[in-house]
PDB file of N, CA, C, O and CB in Angstrom:
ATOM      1  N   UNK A   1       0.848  -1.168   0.000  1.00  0.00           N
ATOM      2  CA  UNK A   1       0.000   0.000   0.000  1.00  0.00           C
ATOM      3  C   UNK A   1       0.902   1.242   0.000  1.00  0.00           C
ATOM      4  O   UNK A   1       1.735   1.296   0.904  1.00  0.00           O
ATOM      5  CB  UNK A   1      -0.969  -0.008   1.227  1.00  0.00           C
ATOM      6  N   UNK A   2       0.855   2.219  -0.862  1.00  0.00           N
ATOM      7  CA  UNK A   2       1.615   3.114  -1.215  1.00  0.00           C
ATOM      8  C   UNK A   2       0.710   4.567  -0.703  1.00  0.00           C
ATOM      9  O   UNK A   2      -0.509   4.559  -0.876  1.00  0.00           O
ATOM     10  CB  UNK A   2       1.972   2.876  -2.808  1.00  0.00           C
ATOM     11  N   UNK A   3       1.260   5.569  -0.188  1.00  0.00           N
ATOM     12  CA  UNK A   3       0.376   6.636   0.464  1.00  0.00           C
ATOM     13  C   UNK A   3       1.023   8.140  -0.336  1.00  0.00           C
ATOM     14  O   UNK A   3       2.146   8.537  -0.027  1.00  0.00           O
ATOM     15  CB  UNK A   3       0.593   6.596   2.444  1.00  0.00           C
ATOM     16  N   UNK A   4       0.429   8.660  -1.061  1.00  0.00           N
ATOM     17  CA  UNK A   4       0.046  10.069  -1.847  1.00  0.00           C
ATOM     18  C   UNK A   4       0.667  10.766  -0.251  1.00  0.00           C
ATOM     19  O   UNK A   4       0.503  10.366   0.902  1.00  0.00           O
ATOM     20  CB  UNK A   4      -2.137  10.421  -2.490  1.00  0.00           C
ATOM     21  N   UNK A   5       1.512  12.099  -0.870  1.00  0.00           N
ATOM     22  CA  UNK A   5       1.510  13.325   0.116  1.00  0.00           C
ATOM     23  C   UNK A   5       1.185  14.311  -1.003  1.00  0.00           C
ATOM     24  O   UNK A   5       1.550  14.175  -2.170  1.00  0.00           O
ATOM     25  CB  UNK A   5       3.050  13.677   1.049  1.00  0.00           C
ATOM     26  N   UNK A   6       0.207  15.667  -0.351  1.00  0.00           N
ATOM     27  CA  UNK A   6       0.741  16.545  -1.300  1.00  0.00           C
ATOM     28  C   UNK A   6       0.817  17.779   0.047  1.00  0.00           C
ATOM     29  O   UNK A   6       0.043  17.637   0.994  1.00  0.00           O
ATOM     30  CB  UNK A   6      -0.368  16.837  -2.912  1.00  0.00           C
ATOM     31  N   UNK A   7       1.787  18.942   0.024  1.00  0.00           N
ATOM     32  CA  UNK A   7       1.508  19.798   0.502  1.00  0.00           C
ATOM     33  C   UNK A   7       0.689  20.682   0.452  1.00  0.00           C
ATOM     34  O   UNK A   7       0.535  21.164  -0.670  1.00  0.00           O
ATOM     35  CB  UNK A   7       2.063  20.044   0.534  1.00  0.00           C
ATOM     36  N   UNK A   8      -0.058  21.190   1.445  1.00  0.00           N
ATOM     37  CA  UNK A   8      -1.153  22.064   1.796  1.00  0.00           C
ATOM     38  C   UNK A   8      -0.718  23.426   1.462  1.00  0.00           C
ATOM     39  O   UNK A   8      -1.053  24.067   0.466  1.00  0.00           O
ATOM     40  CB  UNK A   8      -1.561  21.948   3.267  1.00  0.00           C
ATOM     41  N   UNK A   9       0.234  23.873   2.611  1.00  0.00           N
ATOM     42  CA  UNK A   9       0.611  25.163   3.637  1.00  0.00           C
ATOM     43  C   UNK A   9       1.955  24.990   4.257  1.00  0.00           C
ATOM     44  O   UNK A   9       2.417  23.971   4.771  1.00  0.00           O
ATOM     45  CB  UNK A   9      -0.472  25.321   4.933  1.00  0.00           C
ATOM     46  N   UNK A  10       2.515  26.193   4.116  1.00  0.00           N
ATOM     47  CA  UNK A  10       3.995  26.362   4.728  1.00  0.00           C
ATOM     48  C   UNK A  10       3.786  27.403   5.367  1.00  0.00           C
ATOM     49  O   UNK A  10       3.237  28.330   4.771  1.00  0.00           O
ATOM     50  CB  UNK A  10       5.256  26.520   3.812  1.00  0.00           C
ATOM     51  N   UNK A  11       4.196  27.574   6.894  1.00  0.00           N
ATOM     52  CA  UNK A  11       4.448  28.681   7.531  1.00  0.00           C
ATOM     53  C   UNK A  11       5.715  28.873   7.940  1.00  0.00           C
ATOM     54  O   UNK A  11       6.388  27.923   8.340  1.00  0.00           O
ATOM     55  CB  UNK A  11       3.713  28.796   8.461  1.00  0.00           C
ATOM     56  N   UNK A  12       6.219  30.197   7.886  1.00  0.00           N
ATOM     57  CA  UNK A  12       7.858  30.611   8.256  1.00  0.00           C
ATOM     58  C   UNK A  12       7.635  30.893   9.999  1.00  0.00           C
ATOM     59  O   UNK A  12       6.610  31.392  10.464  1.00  0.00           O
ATOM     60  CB  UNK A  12       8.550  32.406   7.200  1.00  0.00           C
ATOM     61  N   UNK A  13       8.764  30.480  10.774  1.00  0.00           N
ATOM     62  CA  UNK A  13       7.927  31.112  12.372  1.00  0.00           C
ATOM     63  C   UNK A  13       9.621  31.583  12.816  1.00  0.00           C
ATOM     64  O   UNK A  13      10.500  30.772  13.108  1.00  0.00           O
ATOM     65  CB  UNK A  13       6.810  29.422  13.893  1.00  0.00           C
ATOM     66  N   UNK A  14       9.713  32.434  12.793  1.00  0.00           N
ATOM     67  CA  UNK A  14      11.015  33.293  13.593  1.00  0.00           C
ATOM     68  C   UNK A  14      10.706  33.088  14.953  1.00  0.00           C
ATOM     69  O   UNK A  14       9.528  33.290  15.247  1.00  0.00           O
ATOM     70  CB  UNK A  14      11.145  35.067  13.312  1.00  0.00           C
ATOM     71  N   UNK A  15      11.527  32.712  15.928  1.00  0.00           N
ATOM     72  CA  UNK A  15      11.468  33.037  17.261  1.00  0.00           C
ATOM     73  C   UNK A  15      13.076  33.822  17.887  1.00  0.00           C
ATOM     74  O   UNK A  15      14.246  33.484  18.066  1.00  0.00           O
ATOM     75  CB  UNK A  15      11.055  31.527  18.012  1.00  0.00           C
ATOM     76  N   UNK A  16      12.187  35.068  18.051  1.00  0.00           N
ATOM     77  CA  UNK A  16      13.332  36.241  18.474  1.00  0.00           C
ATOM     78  C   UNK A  16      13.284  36.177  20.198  1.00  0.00           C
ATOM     79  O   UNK A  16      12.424  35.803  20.996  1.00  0.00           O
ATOM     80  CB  UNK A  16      12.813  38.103  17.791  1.00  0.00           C
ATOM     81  N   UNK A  17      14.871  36.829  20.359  1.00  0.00           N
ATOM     82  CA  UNK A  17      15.772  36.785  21.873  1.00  0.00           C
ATOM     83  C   UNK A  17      14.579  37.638  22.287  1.00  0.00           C
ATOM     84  O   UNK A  17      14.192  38.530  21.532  1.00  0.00           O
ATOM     85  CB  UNK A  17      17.693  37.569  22.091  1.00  0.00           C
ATOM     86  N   UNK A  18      13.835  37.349  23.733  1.00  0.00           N
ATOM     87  CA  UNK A  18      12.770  37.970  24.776  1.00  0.00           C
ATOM     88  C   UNK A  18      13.103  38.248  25.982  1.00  0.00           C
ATOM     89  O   UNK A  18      12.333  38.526  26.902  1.00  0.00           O
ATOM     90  CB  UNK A  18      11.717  37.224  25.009  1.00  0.00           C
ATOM     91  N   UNK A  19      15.260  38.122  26.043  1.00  0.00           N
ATOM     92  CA  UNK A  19      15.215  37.634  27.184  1.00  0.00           C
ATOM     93  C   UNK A  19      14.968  37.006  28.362  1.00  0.00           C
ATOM     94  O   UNK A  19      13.773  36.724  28.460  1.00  0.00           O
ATOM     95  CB  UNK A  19      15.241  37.830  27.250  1.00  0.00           C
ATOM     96  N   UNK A  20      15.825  36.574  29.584  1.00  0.00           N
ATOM     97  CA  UNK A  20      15.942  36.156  30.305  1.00  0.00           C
ATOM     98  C   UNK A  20      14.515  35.965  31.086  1.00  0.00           C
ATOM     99  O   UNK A  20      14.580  36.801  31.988  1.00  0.00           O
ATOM    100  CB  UNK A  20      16.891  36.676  30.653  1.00  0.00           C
ATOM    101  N   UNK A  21      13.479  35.407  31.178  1.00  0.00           N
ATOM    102  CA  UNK A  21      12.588  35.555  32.808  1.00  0.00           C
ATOM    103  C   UNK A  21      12.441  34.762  33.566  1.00  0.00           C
ATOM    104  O   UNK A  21      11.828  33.784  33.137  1.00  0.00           O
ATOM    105  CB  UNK A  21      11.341  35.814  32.900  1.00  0.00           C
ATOM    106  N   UNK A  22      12.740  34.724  34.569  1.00  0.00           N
ATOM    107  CA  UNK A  22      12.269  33.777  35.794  1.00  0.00           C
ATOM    108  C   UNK A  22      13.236  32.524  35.467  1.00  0.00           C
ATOM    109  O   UNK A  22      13.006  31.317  35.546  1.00  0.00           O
ATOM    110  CB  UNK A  22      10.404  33.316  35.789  1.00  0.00           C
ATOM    111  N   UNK A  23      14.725  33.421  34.963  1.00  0.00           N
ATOM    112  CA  UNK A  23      15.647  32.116  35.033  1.00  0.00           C
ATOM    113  C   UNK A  23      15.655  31.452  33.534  1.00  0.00           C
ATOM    114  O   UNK A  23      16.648  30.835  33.150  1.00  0.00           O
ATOM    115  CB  UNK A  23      14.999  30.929  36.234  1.00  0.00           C
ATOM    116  N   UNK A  24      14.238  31.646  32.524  1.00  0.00           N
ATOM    117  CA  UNK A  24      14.589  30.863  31.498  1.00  0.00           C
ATOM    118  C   UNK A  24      14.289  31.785  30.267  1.00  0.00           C
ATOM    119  O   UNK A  24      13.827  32.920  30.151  1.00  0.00           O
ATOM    120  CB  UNK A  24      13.837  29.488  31.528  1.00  0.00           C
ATOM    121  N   UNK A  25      14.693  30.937  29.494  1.00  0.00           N
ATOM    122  CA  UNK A  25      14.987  32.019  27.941  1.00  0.00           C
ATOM    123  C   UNK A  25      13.549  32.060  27.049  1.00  0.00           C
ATOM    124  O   UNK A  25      12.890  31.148  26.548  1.00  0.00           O
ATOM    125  CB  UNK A  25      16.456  31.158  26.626  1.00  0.00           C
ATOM    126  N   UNK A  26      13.340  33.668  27.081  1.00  0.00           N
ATOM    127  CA  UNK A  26      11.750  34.019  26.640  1.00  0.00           C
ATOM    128  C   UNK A  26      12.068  34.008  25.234  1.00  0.00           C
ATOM    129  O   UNK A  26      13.118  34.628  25.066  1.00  0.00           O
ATOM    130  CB  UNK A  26      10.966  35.607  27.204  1.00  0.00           C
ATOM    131  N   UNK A  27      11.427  33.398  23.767  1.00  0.00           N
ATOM    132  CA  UNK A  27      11.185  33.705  23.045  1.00  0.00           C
ATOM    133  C   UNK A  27       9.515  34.389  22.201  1.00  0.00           C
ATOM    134  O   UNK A  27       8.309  34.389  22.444  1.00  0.00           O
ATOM    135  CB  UNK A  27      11.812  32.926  22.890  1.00  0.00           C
ATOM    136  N   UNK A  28      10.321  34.822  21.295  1.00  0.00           N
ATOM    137  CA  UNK A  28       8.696  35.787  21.403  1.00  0.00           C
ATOM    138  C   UNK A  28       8.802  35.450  19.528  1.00  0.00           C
ATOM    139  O   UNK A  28       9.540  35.994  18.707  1.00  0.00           O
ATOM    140  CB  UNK A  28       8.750  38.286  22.219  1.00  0.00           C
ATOM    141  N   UNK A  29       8.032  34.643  19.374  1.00  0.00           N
ATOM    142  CA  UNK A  29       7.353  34.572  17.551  1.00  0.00           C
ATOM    143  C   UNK A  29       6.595  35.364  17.048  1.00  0.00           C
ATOM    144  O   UNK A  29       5.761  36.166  17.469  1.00  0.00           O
ATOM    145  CB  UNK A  29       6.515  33.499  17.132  1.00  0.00           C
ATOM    146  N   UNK A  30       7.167  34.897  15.585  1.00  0.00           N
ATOM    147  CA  UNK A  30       6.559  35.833  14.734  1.00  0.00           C
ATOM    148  C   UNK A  30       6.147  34.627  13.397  1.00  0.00           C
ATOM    149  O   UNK A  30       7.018  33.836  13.034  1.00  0.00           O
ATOM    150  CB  UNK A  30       7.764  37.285  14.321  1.00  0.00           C
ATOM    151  N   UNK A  31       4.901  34.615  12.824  1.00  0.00           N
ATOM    152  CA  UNK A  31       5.108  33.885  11.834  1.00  0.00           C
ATOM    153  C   UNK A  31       4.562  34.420  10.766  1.00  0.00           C
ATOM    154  O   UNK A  31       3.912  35.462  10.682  1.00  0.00           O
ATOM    155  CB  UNK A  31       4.759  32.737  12.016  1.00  0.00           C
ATOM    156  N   UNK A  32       4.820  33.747  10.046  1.00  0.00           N
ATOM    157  CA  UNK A  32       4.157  34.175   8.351  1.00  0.00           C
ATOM    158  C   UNK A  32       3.743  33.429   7.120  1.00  0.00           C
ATOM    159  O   UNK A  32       4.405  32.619   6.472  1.00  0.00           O
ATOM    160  CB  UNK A  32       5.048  34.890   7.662  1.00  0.00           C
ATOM    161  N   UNK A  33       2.774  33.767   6.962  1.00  0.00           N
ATOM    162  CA  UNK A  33       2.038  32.698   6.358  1.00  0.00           C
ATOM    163  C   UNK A  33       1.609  32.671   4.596  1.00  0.00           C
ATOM    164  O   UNK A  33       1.365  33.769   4.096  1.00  0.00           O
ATOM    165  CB  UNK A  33       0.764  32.710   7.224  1.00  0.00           C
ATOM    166  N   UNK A  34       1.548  31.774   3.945  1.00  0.00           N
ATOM    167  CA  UNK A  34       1.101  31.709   2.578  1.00  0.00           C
ATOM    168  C   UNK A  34       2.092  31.860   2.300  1.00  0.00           C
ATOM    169  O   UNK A  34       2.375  32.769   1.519  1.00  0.00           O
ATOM    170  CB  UNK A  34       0.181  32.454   1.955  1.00  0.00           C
ATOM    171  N   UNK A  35       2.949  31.111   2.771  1.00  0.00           N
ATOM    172  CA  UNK A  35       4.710  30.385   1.635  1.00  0.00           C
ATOM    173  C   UNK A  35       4.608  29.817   1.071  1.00  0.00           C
ATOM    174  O   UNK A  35       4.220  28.693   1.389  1.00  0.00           O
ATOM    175  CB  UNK A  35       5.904  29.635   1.920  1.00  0.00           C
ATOM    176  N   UNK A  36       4.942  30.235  -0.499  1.00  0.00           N
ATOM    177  CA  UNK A  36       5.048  29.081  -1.702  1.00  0.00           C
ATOM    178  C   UNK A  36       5.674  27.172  -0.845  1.00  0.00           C
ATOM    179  O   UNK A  36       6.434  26.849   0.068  1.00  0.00           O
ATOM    180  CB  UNK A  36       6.685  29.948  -3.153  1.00  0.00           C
ATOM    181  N   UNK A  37       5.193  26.772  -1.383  1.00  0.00           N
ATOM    182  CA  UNK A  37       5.000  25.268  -0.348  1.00  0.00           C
ATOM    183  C   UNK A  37       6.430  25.050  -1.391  1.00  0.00           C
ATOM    184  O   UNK A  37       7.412  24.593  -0.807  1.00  0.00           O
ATOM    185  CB  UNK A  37       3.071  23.786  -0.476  1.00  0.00           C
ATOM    186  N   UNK A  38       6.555  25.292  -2.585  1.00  0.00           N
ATOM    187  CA  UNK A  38       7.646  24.595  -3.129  1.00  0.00           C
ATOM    188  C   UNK A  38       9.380  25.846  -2.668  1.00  0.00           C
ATOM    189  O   UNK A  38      10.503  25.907  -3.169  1.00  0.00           O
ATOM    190  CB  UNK A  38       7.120  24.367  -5.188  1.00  0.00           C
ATOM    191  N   UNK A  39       8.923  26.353  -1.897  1.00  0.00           N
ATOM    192  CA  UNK A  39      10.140  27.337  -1.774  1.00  0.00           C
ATOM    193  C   UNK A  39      11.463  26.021  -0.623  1.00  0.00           C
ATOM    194  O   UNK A  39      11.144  25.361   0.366  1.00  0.00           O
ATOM    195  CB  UNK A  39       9.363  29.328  -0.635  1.00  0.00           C
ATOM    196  N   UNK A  40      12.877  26.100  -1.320  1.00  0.00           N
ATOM    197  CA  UNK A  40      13.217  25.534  -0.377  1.00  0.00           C
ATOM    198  C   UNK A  40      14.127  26.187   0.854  1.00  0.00           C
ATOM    199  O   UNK A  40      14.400  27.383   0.952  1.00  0.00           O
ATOM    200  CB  UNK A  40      13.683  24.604  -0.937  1.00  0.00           C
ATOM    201  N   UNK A  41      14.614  24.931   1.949  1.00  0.00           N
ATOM    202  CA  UNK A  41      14.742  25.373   2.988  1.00  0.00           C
ATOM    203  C   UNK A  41      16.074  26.604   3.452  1.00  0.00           C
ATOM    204  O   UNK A  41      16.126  27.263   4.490  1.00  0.00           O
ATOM    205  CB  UNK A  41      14.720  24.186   3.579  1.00  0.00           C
ATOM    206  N   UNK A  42      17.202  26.608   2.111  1.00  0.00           N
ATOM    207  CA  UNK A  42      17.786  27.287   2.022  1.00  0.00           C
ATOM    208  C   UNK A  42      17.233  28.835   1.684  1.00  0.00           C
ATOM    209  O   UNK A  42      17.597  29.887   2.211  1.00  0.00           O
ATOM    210  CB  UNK A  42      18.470  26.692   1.408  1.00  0.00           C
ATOM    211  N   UNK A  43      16.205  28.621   0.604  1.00  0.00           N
ATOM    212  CA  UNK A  43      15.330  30.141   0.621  1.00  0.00           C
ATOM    213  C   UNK A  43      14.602  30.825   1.440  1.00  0.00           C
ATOM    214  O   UNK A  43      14.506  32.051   1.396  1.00  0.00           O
ATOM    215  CB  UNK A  43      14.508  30.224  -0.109  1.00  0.00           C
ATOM    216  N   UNK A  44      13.694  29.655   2.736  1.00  0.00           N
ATOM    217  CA  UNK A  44      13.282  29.861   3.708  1.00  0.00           C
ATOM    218  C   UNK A  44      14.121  30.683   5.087  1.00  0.00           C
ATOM    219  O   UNK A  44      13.799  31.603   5.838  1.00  0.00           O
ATOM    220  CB  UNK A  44      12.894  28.727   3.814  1.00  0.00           C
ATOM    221  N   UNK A  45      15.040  30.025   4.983  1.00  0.00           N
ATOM    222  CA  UNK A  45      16.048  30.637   6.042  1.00  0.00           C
ATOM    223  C   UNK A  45      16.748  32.095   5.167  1.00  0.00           C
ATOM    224  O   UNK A  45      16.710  33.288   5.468  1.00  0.00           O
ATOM    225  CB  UNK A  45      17.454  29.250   6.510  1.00  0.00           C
ATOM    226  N   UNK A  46      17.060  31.734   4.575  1.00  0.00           N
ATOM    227  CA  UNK A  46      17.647  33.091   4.010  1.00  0.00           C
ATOM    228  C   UNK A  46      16.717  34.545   4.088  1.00  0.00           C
ATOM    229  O   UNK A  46      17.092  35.708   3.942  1.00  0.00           O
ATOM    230  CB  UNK A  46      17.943  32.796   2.413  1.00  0.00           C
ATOM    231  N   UNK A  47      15.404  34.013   4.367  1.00  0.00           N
ATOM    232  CA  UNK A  47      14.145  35.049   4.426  1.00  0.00           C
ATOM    233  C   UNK A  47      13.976  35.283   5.574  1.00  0.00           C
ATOM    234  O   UNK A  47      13.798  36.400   6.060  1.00  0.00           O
ATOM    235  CB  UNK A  47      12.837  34.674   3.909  1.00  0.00           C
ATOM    236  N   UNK A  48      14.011  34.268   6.130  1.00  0.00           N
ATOM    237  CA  UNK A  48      13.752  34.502   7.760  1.00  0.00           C
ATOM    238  C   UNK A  48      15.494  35.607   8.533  1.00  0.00           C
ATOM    239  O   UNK A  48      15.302  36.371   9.479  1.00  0.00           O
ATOM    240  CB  UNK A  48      13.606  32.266   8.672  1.00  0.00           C
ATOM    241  N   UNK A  49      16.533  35.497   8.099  1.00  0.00           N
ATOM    242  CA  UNK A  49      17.680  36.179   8.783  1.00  0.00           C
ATOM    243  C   UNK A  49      17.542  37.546   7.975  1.00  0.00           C
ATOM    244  O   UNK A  49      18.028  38.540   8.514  1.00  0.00           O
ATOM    245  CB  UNK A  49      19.272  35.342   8.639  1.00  0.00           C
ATOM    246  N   UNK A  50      16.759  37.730   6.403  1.00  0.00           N
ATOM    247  CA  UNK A  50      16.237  39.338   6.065  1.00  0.00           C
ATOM    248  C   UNK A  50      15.377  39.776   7.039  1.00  0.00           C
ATOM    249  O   UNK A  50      15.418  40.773   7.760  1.00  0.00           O
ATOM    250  CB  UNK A  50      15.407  39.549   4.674  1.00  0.00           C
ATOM    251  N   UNK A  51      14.635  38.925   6.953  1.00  0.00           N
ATOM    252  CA  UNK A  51      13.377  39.573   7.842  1.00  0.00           C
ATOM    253  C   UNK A  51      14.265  39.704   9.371  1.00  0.00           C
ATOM    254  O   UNK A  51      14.091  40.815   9.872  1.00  0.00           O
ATOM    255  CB  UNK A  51      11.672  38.288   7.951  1.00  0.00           C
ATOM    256  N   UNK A  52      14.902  39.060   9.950  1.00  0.00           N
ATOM    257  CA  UNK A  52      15.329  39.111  11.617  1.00  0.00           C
ATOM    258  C   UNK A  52      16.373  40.305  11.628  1.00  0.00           C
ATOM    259  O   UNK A  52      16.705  40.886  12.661  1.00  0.00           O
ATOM    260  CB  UNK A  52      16.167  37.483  12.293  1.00  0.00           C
ATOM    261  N   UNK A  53      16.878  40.619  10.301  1.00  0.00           N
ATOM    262  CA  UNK A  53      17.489  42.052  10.293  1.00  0.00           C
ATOM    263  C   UNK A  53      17.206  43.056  10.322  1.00  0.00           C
ATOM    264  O   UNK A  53      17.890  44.037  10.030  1.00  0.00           O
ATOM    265  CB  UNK A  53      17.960  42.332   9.678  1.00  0.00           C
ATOM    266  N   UNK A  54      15.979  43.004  10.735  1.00  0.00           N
ATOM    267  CA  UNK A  54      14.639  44.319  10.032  1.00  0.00           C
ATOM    268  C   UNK A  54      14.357  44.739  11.947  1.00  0.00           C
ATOM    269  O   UNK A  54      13.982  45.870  12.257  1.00  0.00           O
ATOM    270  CB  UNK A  54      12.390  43.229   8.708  1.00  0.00           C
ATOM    271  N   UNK A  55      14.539  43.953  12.726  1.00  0.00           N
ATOM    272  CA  UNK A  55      14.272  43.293  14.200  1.00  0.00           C
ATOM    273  C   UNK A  55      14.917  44.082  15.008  1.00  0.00           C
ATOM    274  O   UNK A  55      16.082  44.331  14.700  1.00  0.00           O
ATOM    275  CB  UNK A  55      14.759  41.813  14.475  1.00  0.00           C
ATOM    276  N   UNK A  56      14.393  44.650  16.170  1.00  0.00           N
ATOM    277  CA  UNK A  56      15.172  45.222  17.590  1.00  0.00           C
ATOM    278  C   UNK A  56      15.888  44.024  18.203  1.00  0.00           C
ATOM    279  O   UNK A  56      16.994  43.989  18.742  1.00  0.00           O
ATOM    280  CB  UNK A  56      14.031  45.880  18.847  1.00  0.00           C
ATOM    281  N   UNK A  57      14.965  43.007  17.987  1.00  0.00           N
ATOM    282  CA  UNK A  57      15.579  41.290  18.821  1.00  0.00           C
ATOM    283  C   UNK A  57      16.545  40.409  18.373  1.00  0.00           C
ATOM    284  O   UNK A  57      16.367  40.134  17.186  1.00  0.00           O
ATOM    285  CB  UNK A  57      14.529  40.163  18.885  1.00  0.00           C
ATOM    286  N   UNK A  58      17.342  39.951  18.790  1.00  0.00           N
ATOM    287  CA  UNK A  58      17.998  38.554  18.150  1.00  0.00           C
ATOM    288  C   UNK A  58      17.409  37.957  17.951  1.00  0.00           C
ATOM    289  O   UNK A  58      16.378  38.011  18.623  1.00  0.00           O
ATOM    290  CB  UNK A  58      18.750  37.787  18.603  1.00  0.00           C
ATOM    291  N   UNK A  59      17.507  36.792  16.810  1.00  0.00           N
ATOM    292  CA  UNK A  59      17.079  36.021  15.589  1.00  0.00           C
ATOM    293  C   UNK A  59      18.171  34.611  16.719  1.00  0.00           C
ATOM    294  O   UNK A  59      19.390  34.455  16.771  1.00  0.00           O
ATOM    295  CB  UNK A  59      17.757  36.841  13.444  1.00  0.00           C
ATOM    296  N   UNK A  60      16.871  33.740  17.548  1.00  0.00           N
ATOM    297  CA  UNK A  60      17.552  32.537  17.664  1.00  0.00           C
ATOM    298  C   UNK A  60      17.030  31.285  17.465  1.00  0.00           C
ATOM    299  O   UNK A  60      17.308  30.345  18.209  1.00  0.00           O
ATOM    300  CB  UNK A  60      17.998  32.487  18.700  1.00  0.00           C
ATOM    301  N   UNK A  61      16.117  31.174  16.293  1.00  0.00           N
ATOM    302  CA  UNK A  61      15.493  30.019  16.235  1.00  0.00           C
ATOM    303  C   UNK A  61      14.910  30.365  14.597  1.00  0.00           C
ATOM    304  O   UNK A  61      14.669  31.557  14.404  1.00  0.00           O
ATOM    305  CB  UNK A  61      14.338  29.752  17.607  1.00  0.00           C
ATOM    306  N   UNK A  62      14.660  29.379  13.369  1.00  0.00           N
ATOM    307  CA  UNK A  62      13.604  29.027  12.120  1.00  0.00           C
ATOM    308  C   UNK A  62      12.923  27.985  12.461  1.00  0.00           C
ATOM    309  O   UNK A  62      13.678  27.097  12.856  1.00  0.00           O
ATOM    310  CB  UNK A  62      14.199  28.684  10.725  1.00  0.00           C
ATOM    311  N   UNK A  63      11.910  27.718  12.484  1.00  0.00           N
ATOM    312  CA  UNK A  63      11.241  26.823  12.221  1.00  0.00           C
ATOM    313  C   UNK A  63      10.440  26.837  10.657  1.00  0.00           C
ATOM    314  O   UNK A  63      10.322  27.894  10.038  1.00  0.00           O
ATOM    315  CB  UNK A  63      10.475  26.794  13.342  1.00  0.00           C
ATOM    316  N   UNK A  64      10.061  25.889  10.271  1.00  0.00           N
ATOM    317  CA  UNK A  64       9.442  25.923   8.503  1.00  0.00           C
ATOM    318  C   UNK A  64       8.291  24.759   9.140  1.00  0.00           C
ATOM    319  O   UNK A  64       8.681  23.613   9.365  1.00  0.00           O
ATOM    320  CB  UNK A  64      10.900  25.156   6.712  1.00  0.00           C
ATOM    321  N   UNK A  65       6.904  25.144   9.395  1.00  0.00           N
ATOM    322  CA  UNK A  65       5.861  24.216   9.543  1.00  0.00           C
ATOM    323  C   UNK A  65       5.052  23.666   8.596  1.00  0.00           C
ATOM    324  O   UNK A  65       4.479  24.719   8.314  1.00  0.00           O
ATOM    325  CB  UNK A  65       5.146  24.632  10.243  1.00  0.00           C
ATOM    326  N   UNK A  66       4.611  22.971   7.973  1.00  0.00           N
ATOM    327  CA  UNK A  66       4.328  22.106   6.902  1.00  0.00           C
ATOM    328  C   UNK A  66       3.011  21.304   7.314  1.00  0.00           C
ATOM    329  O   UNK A  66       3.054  20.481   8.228  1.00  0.00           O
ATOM    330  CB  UNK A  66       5.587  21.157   6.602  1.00  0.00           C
ATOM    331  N   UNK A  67       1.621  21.623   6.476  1.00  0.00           N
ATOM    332  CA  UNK A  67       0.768  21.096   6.070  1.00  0.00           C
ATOM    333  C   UNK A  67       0.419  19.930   5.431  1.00  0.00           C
ATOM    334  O   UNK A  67       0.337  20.400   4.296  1.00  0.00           O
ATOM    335  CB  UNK A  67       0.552  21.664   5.713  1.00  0.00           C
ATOM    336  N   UNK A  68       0.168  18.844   5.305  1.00  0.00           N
ATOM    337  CA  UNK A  68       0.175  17.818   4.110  1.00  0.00           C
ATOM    338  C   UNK A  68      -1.048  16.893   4.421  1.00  0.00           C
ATOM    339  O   UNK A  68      -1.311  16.173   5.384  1.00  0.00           O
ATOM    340  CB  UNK A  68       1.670  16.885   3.999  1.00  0.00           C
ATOM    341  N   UNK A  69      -1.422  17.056   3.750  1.00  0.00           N
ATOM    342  CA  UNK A  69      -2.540  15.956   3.031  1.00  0.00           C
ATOM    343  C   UNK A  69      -1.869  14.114   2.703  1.00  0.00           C
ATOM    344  O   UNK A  69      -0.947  13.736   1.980  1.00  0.00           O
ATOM    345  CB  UNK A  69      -2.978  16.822   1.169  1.00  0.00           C
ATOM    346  N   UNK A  70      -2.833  13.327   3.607  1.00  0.00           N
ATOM    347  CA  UNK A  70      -2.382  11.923   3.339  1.00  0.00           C
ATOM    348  C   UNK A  70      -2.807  10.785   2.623  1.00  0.00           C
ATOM    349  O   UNK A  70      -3.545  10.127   3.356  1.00  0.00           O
ATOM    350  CB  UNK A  70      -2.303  11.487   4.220  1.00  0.00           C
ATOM    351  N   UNK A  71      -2.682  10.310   1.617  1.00  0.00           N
ATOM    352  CA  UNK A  71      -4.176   9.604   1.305  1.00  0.00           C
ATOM    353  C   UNK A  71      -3.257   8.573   0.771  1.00  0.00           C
ATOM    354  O   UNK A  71      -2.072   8.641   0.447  1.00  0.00           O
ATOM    355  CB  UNK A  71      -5.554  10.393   0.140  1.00  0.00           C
ATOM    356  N   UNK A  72      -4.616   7.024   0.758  1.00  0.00           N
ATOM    357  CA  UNK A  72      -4.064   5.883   0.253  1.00  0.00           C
ATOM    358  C   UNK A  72      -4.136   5.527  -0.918  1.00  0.00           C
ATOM    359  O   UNK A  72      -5.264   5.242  -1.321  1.00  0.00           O
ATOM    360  CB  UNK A  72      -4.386   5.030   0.763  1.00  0.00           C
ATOM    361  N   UNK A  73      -2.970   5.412  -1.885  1.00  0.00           N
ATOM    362  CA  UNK A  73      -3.735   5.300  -3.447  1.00  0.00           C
ATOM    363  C   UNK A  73      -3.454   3.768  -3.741  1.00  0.00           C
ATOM    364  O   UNK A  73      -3.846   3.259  -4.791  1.00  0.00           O
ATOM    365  CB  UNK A  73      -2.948   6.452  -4.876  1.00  0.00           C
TER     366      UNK A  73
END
C-alpha cells in the first residue's frame, strides 16, 4: 500500500531573543504565512535572517511548519 503526500501550507515562524525571565529564555514569535509550499529550505532561512534584520531582537530560532494531506492510493 503506497500513500500520496501533497503539501497544503507552509508557515515561516522566527522566534526572536525575549530575554531572560524567571531564570529561562523568553522567546517571542513571529510567523508568516502563505509560503510558496515549493520554496526551499535554504530560501526559507535566508528570508527569515532578512526579515530578523529588520528586528530590535535577536534572531535565535527558524522553524518551517508544513501542512500535508495523506491519502491511500
Amino acid at each position: 500500500m503506497a500513500i500520496g503526500n501533497i503539501k497544503e501550507k507552509t508557515t515561516l515562524r522566527l522566534e526572536l531573543d525575549g530575554g531572560v525571565v524567571d531564570g529561562k529564555q523568553k522567546l517571542i514569535p513571529r510567523s508568516f504565512s502563505q509560503i510558496k509550499t515549493t520554496a526551499s529550505d535554504e530560501e526559507l532561512y535566508n528570508t527569515a535572517t532578512a526579515i530578523a534584520s529588520l528586528q530590535n531582537k535577536n534572531l535565535m530560532g527558524v522553524k518551517k511548519i508544513e501542512v500535508s494531506s495523506l491519502w491511500e492510493e
